[in-house]
N, C-alpha and C positions, 0 to 999 in steps of 0.2 A: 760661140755658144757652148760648144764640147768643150772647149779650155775653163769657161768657167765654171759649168756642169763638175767638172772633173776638181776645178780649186775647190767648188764650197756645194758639194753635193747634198748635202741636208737643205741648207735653204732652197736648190732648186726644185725640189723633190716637196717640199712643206708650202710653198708660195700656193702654186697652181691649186693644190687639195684643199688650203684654205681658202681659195678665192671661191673654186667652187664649191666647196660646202657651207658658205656662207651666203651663197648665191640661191644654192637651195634651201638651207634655214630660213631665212628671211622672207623668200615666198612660201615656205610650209606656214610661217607665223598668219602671214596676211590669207592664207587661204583659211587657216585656221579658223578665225575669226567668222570665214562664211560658214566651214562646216557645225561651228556649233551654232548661228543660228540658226542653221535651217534643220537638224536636229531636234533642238529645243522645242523650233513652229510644229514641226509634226509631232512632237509627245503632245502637246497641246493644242492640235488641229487646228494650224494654219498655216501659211505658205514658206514664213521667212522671205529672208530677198528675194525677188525675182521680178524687178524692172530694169535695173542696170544689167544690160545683158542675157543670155540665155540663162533660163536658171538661177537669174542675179549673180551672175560668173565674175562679172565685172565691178561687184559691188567692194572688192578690198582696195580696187586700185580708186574707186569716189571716196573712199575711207580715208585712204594715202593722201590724194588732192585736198580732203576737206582739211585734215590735220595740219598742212605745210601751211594753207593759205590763211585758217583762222586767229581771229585776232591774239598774240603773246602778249598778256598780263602777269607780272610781276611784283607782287605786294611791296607796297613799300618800306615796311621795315622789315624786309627776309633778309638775312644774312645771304646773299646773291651768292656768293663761291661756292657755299655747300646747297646753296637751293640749286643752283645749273650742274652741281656736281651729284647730287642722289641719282636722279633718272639714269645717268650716263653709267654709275657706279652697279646701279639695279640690272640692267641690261648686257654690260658688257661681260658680267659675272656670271649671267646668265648661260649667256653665249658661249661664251670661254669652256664651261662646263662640259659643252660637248664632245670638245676638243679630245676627252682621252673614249670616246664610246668607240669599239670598233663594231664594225658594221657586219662584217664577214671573216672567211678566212682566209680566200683566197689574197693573194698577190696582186696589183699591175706595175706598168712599168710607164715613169715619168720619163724622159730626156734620159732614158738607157739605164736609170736605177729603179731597182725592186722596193716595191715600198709597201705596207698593209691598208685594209680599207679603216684605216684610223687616222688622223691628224698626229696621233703620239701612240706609241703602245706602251706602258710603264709598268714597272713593277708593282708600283705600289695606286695603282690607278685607280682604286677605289676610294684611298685615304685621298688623294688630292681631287678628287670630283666632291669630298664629301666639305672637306678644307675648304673648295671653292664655294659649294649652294650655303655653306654655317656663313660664311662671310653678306651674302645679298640680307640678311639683317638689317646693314649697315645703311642702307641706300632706301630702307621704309622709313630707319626711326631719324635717320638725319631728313630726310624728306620732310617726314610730321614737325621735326622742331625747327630747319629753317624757314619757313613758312610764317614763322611769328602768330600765329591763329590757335586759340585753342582746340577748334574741331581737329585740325588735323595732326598736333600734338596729342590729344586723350588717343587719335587714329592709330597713329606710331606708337605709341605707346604698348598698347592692346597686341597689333602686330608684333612688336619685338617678342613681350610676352609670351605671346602663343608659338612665334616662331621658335622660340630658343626653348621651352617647352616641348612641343612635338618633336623636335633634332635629338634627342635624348632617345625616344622612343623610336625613330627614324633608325637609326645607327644600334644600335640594343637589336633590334627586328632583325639587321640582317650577317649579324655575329654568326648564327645557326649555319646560314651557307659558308660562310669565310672557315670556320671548323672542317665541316665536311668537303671543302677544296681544298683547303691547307693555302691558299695564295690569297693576294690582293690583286695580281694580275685578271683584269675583266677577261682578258681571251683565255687565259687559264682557266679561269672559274666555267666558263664556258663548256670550253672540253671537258670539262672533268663530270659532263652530265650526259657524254654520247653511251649509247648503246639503250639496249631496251629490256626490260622485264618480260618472260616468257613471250619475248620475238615478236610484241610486238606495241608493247606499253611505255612509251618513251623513260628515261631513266633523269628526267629533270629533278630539279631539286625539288619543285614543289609535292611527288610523289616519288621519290626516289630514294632510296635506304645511304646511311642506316637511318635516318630519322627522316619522316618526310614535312619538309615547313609548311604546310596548308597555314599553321596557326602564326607563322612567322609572316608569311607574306601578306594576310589578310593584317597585322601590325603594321606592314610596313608599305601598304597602300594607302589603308588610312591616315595615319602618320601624315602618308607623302601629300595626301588630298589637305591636309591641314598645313603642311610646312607651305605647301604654294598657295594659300588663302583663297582656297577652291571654296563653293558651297561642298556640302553645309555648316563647313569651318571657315567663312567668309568675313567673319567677322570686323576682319578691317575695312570694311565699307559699308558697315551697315547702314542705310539709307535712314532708316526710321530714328537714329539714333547719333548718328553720327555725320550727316550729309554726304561724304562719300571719303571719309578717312582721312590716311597719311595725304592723297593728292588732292583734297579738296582745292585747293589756291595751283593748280596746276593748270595749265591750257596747252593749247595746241600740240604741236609734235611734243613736247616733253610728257604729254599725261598720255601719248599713245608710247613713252617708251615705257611705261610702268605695265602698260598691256600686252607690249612683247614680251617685255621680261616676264609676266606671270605665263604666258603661253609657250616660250622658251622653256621654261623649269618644268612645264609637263610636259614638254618634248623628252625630257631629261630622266624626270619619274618613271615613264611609261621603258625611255630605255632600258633603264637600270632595271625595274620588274620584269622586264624579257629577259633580261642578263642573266639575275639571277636569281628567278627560279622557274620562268619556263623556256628554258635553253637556246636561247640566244637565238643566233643564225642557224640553231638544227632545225632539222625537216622532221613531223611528227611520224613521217611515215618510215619505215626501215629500209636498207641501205640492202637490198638482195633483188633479186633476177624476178620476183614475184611483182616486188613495188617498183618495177624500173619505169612505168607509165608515171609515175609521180614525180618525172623529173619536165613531165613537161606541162606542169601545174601552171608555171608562170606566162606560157606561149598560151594555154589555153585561155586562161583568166583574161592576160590583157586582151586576143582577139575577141572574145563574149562581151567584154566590157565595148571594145569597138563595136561588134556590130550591131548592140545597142545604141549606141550613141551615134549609130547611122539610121538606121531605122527609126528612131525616135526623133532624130533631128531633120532629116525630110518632110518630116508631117509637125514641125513648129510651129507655133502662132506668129512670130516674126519672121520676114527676110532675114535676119541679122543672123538669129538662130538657127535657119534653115542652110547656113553658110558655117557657121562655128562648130555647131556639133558635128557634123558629119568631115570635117576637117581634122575636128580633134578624133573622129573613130577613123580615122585614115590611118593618123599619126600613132594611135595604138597597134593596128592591125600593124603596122609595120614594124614596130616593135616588137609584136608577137611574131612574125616572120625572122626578124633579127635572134630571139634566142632560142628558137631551134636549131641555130646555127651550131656546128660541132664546134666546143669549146665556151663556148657563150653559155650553154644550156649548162654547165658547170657551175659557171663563174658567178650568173644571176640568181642560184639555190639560195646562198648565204641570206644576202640582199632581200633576198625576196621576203621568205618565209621572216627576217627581222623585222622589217618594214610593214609586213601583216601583221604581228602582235603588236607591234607600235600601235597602229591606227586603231586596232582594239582596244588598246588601254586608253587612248584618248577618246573613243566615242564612249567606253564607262565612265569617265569623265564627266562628258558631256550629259551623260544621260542621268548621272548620279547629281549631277544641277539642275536636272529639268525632273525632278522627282521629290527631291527630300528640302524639307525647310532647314531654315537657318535654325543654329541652337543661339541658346544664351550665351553671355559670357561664362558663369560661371559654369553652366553644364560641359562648355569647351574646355576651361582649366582642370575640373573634377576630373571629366575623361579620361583627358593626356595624362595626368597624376596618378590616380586613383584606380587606371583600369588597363593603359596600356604600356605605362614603364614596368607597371609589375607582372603583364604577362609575357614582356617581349622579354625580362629577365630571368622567368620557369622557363620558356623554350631556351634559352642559351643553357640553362642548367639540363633539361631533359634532353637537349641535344649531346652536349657532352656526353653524358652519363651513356648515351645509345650508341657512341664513337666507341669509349673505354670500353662498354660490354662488347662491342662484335670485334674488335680487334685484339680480344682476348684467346 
């Protein structure tokens, strides 16, 4: 194994972090799914899941079962190659995208090589995540037209439309950070937002000189909620109008790849907005002998989160629950014992604080769909044209213009 660690060290080094990073995407996807329903139930006072398991825990893996075993129909005059080639096409581009986020800064080490908490770290790692989500396009409007069906050709259609629209305004929104980093490098763009405003106002991009993007990023959330056919830019499935889009003629496990892939690509939104402009894997608190209790944010959170979920799960309505939840607060609490560990408590800073704005940007998400209706078509097109190309193209110009004045 050292022999061949040592001939082809990239691949052994790249295998392992993508098995398990995709080990972990793929259940963030299916859990995904629970946390916005039950989300959704409570903005609108009612339970969401909760028969499959505690807290309908187990409701993504009756999702997973329902999806593999139901009936696969296949219209019969679909162009078959590219109708079983969209979903695959939608999903894997999805996925892929992830590929260049890093997670932290720190280091570990595979089979004796140093490697970062990214799949890839690139130069230009912004341009090809960006090259990767403009391409998933391809995999709505072939979707809509091999299908042979008019609903979900006008589907496709619509979506191409709006997608290739909003990308405009998507990329235009986040010029304003790429200026005041000077990189495409995402771990560069990162760092280049440490330190704080009078010691103690983090120095992210979103408020951070010379020019602060409040107006770029609230562009480029928007934007992002429409480029992945979130409500209230949903439009490619609008029920009342369209049955349910590019996938209507879709079944079983292929019309659940078109629902990873949309939940994939907010995996991806929500990164890229931590990225860059509320500083990545920084910790909001400052880095001195005052905030040094702040390092053990993550040991405390995860134990609180345990000894919730043992207390709460002792006094269950089910046996079943009375068994899982206090299992799963075990497996926390131990957890939290693990990074008070010296070194650990380091190492999980990055990690942590990334993966808490993550989950932020996906419950705004979620919450921004259990709120706001759907618009029209054309109020979507007018938007993206009319109101968000031309203001995400004044912040790149007032962003300049505030780069040349203080570097004067």
């Amino acid at each position: 194994m050292n022999e061949f660690a040592s001939q082809h060290p990239i691949l052994v080094v790249a295998l392992p972090k993508i098995v398990v990073l995709l080990l972990v995407l793929l259940t963030s996807l299916a859990y995904l799914t629970w946390f916005e329903r039950k989300v959704v139930a409570h903005i609108q006072s009612r339970w969401g899941p909760y028969r499959v398991g505690p807290h309908g825990l187990l409701q993504p893996l009756a999702d997973g079962v329902k999806f593999l075993f139901k009936e696969d129909v296949t219209p019969a005059g679909a162009d078959k190659f590219v109708y079983f080639l969209a979903p695959f096409l939608s999903l894997s581009l999805a996925i892929t995208s992830i590929a260049v986020i890093p997670f932290g800064p720190k280091e570990f080490t595979v089979f004796g090589q140093p490697t970062p908490l990214a799949i890839t770290n690139l130069n230009i790692g912004l341009l090809v995540l960006f090259a990767i989500t403009s391409m998933g396009v391809y995999g709505v409007a072939l979707a809509g037209w091999s299908s042979n069906s008019k609903y979900p050709l006008l589907g496709g259609l619509r979506s191409s439309a709006q997608m290739i629209s909003y990308e405009l305004a998507l990329t235009m929104s986040v010029v304003g950070v790429i200026l005041m980093a000077g990189t495409f490098n995402l771990s560069e763009i990162v760092m280049s937002q440490q330190g704080f405003h009078w010691g103690f106002l983090p120095r992210w991009n979103l408020i951070g000189g010379p020019m602060p993007q409040l107006l770029g990023f609230l562009l480029f959330f928007t934007a992002a909620v429409a480029e992945t056919n979130r409500a209230p830019f949903d439009l490619a499935e609008a029920e009342s109008e369209l049955v349910a889009g590019f996938h209507t003629e879709y079944a079983s496990f292929k019309f659940a790849m078109f629902f990873m892939a949309e939940y994939s690509s907010m995996i991806t939104v929500s990164c890229l907005a931590t990225i860059l402009f509320f500083g990545g894997w920084l910790s909001p608190f400052p880095q001195t002998a005052a905030f040094a209790w702040a390092h053990y944010i993550p040991a405390a959170a995860f134990a609180l989160a345990g000894l919730a979920l043992i207390f709460y799960g002792i006094r269950y309505l089910t046996m079943f629950g009375r068994v899982v939840l206090p299992v799963l607060g075990v497996v926390l609490g131990a957890l939290a014992l693990l990074f008070i560990r010296p070194g650990v408590t380091e190492f999980v800073q990055g990690p942590f604080w990334f993966l808490l704005k993550v989950v932020f940007f996906l419950f705004v998400y979620v919450w921004v769909r259990g709120t706001l209706p759907r618009l029209r078509y054309d109020q979507l097109m007018g938007f993206g044209w009319k109101l968000l190309l031309p203001l995400s193209i004044l912040n790149v110009v007032i962003t300049s213009l505030a780069i040349v004045l203080t570097q004067r």
